[in-house]
C-alpha positions in Angstrom: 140.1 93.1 95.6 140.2 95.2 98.4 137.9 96.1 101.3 138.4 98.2 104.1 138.9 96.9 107.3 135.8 97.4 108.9 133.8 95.8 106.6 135.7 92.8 106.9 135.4 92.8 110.8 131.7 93.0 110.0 131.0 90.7 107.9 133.6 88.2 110.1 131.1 89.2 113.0 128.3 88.2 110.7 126.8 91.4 110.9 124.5 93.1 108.5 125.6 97.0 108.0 121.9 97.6 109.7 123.0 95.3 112.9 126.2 97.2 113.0 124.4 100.6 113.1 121.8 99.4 115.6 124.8 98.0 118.4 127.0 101.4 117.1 123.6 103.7 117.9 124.1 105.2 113.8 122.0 105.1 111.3 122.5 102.5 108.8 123.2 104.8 105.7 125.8 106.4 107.9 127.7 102.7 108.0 127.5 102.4 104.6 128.5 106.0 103.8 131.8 105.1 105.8 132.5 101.6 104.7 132.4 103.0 100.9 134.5 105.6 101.7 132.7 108.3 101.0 132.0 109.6 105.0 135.4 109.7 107.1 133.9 109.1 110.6 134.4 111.5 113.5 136.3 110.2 116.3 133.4 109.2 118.6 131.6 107.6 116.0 134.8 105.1 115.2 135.3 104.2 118.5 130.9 103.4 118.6 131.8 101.8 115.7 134.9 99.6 117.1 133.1 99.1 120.1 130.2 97.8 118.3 132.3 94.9 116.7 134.3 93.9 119.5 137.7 95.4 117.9 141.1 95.6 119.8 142.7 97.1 117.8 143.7 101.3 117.1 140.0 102.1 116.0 141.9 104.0 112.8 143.2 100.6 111.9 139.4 100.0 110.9 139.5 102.6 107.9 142.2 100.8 106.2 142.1 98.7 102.9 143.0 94.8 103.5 143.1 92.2 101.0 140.1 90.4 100.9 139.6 89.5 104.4 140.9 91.6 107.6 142.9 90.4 110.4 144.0 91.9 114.3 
């Protein structure tokens, strides 16, 4: 199966998709809406979102599908 990244740093974070939107300043349907897909994220709302989970990474590395789990 596979995820995309930044659901996979989330859930590593042990963050529910409402925590992350809360420390990213989004609404929660708005994390979801990305995290399925369906909403590509402007720039600025990535890098809340990167920021938000303590990623180190290229905040584009975030969108991409990983196998099961996601790694640095």
């Amino acid at each position: 199966m596979t995820l995309m990244r930044m659901r996979c740093e989330r859930e590593r974070a042990g963050m529910s998709r409402a925590a992350l939107a809360r420390v990213a300043e989004m609404h929660p349907a708005t994390v979801g809406q990305i995290e399925s897909g369906r909403l590509r994220p402007y720039p600025s709302q990535l890098a809340k979102v990167a920021a938000a989970l303590g990623w180190e990474g290229e905040p584009e590395r975030l969108l991409e599908d990983v196998a099961g789990g996601g790694s640095r």
